[in-house]
C-alpha positions as MATLAB code, in Angstrom:
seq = 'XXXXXXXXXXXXXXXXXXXXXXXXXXXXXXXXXXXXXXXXXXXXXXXXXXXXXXXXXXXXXXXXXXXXXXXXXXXXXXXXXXXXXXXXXXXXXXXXXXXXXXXXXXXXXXXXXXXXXXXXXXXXXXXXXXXXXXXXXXXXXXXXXXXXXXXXXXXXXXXXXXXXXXXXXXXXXXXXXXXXXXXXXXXXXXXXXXXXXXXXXXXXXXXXXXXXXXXXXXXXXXXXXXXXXXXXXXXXXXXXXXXXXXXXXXXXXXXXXXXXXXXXXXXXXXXXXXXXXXXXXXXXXXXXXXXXXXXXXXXXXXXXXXXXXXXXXXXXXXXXXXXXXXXXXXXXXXXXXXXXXXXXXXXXXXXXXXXXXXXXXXXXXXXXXXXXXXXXXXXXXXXXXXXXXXXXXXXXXXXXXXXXXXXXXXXXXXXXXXXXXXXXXXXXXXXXXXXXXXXXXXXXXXXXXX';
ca = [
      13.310    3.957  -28.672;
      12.130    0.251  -28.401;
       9.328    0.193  -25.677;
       7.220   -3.242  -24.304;
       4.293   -2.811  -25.365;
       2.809   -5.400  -22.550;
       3.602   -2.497  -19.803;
       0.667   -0.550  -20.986;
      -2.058   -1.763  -18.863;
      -5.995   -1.086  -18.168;
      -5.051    1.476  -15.977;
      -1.590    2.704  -16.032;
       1.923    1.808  -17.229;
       3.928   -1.191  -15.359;
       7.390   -3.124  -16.110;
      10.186   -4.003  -14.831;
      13.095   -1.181  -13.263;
      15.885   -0.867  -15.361;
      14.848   -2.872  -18.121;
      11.293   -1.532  -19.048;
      11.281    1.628  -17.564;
      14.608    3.525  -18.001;
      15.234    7.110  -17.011;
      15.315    7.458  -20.596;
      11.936    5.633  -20.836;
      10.266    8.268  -18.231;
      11.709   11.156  -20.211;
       9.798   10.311  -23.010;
       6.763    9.193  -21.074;
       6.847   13.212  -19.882;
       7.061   14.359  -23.142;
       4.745   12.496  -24.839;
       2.416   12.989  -22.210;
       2.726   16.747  -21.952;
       2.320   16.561  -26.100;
      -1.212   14.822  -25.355;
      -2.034   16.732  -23.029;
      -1.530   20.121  -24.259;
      -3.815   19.001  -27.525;
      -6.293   17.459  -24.994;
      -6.816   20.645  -22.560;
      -5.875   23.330  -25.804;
      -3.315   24.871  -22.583;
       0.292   25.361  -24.309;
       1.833   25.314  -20.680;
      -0.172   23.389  -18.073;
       0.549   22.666  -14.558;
       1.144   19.186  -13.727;
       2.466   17.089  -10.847;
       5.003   14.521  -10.699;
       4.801   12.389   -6.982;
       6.784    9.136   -6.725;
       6.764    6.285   -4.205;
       9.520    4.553   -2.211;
      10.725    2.336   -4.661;
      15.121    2.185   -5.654;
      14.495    3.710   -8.989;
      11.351    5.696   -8.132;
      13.491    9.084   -7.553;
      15.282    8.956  -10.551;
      12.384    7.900  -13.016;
      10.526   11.041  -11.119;
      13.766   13.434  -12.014;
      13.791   12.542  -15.466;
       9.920   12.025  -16.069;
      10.086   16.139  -14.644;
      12.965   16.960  -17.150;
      11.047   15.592  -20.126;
       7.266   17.504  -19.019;
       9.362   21.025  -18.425;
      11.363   20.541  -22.002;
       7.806   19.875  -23.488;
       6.409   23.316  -21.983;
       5.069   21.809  -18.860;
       4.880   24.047  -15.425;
       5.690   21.300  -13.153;
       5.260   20.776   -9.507;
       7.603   18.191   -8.395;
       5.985   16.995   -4.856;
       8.304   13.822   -3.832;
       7.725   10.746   -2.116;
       4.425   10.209   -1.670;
       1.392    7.448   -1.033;
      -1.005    7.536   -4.598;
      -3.521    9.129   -2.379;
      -1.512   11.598   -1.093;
      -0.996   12.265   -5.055;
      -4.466   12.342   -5.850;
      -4.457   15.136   -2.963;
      -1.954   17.374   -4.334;
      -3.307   16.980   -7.966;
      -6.806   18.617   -6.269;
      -5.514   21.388   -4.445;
      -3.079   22.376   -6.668;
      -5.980   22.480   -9.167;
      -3.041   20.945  -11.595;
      -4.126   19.782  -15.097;
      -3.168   16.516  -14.241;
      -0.123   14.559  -13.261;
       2.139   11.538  -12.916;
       2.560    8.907   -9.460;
       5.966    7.166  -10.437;
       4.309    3.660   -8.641;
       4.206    0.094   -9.315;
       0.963    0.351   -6.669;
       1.321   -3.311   -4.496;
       3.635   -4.863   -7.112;
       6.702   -6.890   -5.871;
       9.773   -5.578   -5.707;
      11.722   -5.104   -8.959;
       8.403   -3.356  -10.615;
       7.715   -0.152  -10.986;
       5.107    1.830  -13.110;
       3.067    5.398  -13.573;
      -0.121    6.534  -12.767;
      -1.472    9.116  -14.921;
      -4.444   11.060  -14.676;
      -6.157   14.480  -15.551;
      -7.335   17.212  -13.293;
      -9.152   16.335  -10.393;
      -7.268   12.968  -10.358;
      -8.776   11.491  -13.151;
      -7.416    8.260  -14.496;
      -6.214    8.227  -17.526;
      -5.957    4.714  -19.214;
      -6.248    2.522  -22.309;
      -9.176    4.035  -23.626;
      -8.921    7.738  -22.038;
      -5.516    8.268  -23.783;
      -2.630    5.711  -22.831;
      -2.263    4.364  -25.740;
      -2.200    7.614  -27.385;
       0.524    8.701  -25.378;
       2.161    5.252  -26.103;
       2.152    5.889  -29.763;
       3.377    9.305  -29.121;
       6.523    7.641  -27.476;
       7.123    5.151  -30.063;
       6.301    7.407  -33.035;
       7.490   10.925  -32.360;
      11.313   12.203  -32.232;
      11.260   15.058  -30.572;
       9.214   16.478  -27.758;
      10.234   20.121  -26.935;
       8.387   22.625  -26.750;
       8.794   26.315  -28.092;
       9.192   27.981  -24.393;
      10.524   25.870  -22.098;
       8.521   25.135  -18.360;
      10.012   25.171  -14.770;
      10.701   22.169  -11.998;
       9.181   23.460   -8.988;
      10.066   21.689   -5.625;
       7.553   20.932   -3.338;
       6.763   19.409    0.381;
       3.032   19.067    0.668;
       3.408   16.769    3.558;
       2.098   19.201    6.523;
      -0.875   20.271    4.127;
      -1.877   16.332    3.615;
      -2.041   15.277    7.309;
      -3.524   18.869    8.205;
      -6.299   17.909    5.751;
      -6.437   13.840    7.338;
      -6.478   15.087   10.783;
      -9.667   17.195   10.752;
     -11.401   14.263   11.346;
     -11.853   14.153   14.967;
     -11.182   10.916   16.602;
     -11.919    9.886   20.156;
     -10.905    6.215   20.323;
      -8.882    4.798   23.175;
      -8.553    1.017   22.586;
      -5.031    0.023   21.296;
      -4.424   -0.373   17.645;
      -1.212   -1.592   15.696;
      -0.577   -0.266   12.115;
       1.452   -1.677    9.240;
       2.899    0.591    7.062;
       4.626   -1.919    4.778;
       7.695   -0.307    4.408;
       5.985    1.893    1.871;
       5.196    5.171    1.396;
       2.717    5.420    4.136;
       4.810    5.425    6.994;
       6.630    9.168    6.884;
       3.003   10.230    6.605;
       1.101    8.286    9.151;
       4.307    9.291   11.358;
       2.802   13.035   11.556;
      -0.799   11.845   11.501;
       0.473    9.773   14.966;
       1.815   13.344   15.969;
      -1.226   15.248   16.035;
      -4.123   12.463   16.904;
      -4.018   11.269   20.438;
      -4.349    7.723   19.294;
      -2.833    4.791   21.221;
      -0.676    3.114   18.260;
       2.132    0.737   18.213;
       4.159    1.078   14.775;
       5.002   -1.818   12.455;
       7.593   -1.051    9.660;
       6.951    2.449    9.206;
      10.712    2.732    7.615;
      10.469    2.761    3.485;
      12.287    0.533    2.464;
      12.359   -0.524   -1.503;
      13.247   -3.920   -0.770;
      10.113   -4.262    1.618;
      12.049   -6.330    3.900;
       8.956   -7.715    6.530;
       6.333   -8.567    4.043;
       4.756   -8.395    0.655;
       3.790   -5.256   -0.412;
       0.359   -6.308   -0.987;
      -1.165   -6.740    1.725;
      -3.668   -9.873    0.462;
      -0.948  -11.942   -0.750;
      -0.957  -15.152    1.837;
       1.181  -14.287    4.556;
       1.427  -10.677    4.524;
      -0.471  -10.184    7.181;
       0.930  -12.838    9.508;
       3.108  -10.307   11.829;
       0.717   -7.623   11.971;
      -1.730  -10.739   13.265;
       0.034  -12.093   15.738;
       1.136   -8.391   17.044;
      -2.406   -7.829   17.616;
      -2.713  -11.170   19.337;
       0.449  -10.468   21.358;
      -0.449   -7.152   22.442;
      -3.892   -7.501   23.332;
      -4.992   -4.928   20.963;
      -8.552   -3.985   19.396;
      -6.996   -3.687   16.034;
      -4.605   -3.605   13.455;
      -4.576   -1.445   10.459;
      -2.544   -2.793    7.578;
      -1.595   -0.268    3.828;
      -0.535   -1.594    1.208;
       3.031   -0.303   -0.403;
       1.436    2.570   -1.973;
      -0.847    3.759    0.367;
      -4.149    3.941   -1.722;
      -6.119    0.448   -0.069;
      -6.300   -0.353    3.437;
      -7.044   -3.567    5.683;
      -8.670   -3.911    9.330;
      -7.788   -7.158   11.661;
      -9.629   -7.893   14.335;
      -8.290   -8.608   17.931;
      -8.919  -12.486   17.099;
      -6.464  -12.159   13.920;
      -9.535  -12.384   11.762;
      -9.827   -9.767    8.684;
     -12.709   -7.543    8.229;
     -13.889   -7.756    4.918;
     -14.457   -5.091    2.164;
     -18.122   -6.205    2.232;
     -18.414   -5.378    6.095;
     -16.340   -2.188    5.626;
     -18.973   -0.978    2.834;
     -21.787   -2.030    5.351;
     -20.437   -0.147    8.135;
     -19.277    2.968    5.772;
     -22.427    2.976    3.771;
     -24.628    2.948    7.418;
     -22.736    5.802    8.385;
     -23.077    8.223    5.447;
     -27.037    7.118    5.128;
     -27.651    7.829    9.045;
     -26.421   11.786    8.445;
     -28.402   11.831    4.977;
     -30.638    9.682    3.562;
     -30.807    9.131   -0.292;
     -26.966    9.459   -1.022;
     -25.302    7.494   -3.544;
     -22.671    4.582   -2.941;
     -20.489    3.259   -5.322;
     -20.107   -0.948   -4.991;
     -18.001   -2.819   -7.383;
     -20.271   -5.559   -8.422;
     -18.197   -8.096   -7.164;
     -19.561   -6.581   -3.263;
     -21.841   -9.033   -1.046;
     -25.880   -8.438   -1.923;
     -26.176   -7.961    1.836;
     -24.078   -4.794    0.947;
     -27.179   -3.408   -1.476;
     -29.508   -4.575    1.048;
     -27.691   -2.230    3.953;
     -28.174    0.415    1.418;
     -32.070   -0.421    0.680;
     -32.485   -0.835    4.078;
     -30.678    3.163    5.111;
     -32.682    4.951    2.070;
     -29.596    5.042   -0.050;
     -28.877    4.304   -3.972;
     -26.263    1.274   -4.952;
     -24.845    2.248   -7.947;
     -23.129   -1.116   -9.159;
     -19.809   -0.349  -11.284;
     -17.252   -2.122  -13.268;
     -14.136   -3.322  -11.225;
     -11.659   -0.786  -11.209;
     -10.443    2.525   -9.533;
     -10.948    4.488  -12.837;
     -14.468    3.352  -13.472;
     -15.881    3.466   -9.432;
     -14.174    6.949   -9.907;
     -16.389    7.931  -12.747;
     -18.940    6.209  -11.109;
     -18.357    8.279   -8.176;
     -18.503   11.697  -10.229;
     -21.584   11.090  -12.524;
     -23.163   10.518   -9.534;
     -21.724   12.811   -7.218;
     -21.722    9.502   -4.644;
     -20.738   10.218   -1.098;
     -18.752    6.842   -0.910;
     -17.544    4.160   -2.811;
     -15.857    0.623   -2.112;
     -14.043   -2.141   -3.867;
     -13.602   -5.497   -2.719;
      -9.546   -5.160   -3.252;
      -9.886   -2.591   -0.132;
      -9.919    0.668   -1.765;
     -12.570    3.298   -0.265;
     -13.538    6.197   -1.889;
     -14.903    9.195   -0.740;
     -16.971   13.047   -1.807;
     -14.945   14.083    0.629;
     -11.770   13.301   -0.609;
     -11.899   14.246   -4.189;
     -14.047   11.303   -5.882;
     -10.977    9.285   -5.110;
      -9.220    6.448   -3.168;
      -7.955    7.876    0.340;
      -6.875    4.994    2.513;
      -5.300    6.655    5.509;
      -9.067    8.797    5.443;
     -10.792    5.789    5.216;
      -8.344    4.325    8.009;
      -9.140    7.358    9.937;
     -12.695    7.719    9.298;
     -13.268    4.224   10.537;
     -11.679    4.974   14.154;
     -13.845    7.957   14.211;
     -17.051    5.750   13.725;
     -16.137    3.419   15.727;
     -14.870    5.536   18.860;
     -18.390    7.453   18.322;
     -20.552    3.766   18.966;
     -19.473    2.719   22.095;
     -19.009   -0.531   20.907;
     -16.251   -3.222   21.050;
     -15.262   -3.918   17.133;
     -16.409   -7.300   17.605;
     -19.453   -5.851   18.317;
     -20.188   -3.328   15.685;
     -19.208   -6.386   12.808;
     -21.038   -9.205   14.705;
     -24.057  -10.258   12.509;
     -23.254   -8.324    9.635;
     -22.542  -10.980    6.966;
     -24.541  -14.290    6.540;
     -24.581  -15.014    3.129;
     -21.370  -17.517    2.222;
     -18.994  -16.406   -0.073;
     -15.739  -17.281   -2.248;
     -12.727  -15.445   -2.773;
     -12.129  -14.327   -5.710;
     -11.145  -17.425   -7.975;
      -8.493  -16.971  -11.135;
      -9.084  -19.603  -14.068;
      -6.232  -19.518  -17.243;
      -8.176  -20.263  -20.162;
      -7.185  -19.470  -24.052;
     -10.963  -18.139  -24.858;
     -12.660  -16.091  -22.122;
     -15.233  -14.422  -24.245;
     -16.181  -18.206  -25.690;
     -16.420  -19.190  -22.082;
     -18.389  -16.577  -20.825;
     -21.223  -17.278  -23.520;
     -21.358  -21.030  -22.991;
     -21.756  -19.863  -19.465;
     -24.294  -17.585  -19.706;
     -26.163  -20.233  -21.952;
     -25.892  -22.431  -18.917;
     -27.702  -20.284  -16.784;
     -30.178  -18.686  -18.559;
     -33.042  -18.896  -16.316;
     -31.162  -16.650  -14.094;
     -31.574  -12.401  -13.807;
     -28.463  -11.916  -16.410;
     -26.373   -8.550  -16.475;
     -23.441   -7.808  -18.364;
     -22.128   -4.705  -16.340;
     -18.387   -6.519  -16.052;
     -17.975   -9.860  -17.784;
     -20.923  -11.802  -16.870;
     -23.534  -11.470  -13.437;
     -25.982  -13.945  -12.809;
     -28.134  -13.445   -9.551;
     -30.612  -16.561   -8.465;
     -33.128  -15.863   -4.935;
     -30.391  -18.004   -3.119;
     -26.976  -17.511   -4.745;
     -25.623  -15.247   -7.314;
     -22.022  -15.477   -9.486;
     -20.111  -13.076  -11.766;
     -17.575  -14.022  -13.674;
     -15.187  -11.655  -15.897;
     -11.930  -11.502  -17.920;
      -8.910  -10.005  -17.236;
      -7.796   -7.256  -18.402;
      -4.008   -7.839  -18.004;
      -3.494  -11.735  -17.909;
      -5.336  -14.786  -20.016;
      -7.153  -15.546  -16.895;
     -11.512  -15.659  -15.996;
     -12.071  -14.038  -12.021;
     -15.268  -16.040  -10.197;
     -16.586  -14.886   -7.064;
     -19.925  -17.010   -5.591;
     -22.042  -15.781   -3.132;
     -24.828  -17.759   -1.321;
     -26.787  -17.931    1.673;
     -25.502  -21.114    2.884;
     -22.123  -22.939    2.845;
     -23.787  -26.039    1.447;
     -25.556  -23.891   -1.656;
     -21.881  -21.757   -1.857;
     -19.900  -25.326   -2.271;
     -22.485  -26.773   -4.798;
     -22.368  -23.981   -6.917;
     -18.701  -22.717   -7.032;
     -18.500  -26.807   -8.415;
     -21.087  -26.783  -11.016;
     -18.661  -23.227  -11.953;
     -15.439  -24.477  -11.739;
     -16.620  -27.951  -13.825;
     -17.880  -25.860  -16.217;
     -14.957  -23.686  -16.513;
     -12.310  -26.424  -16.454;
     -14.600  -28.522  -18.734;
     -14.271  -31.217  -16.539;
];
């Protein structure tokens, strides 16, 4: 069959429904991937798990992705609609040898995609075996295998929010959550059920045309109606997932948003207070003040690549107790190496319920460097750039971790290719607003080639 190429991205498999991804499309992606696997794990009939999300074709590429593991020789658990970290859950304690989320993550509607990984929830992705499995699809006829496997049905909903709700919460303040319209909602539903929490609901209904707002939560706008909800209402906060349910945003009563940076600061403190010398996981893109809250507690920064698949290796070779990403994922020991948004949503009521403090209080003072968003340049040459960069500012403490860092005593920069689009991401940091406008214009000049 004729497949896009261009779906096959750093980190899983996205196109379009009903044009790039077909039912016949997923049947093939389950055969070839059972194929791979099989040769990968030397197990003729492993155990794998197909989840899916709540988007219109999401059911039916599931079905068929099923069909096409089981006529390969895979046993396969078929667990439903599902957040990606509800996934990542089942994959674990099924001890499955690995597994497919039918998810195009945040994507607009219209997308779709699949998320493939190994046991334990390990990503598997150009370099770890996509485009082996691509070439499988594109190259190979016939997928069956000599005994075929079995479709197993099953609801792992109670044993998820069993598992979330062991964290004991005593918080009291009011708190609105946005569920997107995405697969968060039916679970955060029974969460609501079981934790005396005092929540108002905002489009907990799935809905695959995600009728209130983006389903990515950072796009401008999305957060506008859980903002002025909190505003309305008087409450301490509002909690906002994104369509799939693995990142997860905090608004404070003011409509402001807490950062990543102060989420890994306040995260970081709280694993280093119970142990000292633990291991956290920052994508470098994090605020230095982050690495100098972990100094400060007795704890290692281990600085990754951006990514969920390398902060998860990150995570294991380091058996780190947290882990955080400036696009508001949070990953935890606790929760199998991987992304749990809902447990880091739930975690961070715990923490703050247990200080006594206002949420205004706990963040005051926490940031005082400046810093940019995350800037996107389209340029034809990135890796041309990124030297005549470097050359630039070559009196500064260089690393090459991602793209290119450059940290001064005042300000620091990194700035790194993408891996999907013909685009350059800059972020600045610097202790002052004057120093952070100076140099993000000396960047962007540079850049442009203005």
């Amino acid at each position: 069959m004729k497949i896009n190429p261009k779906i096959f991205k750093a980190y899983d498999i996205r196109g379009k429904e009903g044009q790039d991804l077909t039912p016949e499309f997923a049947k093939r992606l389950g055969g070839a991937y059972i194929v791979w696997l099989k040769e990968k794990i030397n197990k003729n009939n492993p155990l794998v798990v197909v989840s899916h999300d709540v988007r219109e074709l999401s059911l039916l590429l599931a079905k068929n992705l099923a069909k096409g593991m089981s006529m390969a020789g895979a046993n396969v658990i078929f667990s439903g609609e599902s957040s990606t970290s509800m996934y990542y859950f089942v994959v674990n304690i099924t001890k499955a040898d690995g597994g497919i989320m039918v998810t195009a993550s945040h994507n607009p509607k219209g997308d779709n995609g699949f998320k493939i990984c190994l046991a334990g929830a390990v990503t598997v992705g150009l370099g770890d075996g996509l485009e082996e499995i691509q070439n499988l699809m594109e190259n190979e006829t016939d997928f069956a295998g000599e005994d075929e496997g079995s479709v197993e049905t099953k609801n792992f909903l109670s044993d998820y929010v069993n598992f979330l709700t062991r964290i004991e919460i005593d918080y009291k303040e009011k708190i609105i959550i946005d569920c997107a319209n995405g697969a968060v909602g039916p679970i955060m539903e029974e969460v609501l059920r079981k934790l005396n929490l005092n929540a108002e609901k905002l489009f907990f209904n799935p809905d695959s045309n995600f009728p209130n707002h983006d389903p990515n939560p950072l796009k401008e706008g999305a957060l506008n109606k859980l903002v002025v909800k909190v505003k309305e209402s008087g409450a301490e906060l509002g909690i906002a997932f994104d369509a799939d349910g693995d990142r997860v945003f905090f608004i404070k009563k003011d409509g402001s948003l807490v950062g990543a940076d102060v989420m890994a600061i306040i995260l970081s403190r709280h694993f280093l207070q119970k142990q000292k010398g633990e291991n956290i996981v920052l994508d470098l893109r994090m605020s230095r003040e982050v690495l100098e809250e972990i100094k400060g507690g007795k704890g290692n920064a281990i600085i990754s690549r951006v990514g969920h698949t390398f902060i998860k290796q990150a995570m294991r070779q380091n058996n780190a107790v947290f882990g955080a990403e400036l696009s508001g994922h949070y990953y935890f020991r606790d929760f199998f190496f991987a992304d749990g948004a809902i447990f880091a949503a739930l975690l961070f009521l715990k923490i703050i319920g247990e200080g006594g403090k206002t949420l205004e209080e706990i963040t005051h003072g926490l940031r005082n460097w400046e810093k940019s968003d995350e800037m996107n340049f389209k340029v034809e040459n990135a890796p041309a750039l990124i030297e005549k960069v470097k050359e630039k500012f070559k009196d500064g403490k260089q690393k090459e971790i991602d793209g290119l860092s450059v940290d001064y005593a005042d300000w620091w920069f990194n700035l790194r290719a993408s891996n999907t689009e013909p685009l350059v991401r800059l972020v600045v940091e610097a202790k002052n607003k004057e120093t952070l406008k100076e140099k993000v214009g000396v960047l962007t000049s540079l850049i442009l080639g203005v």
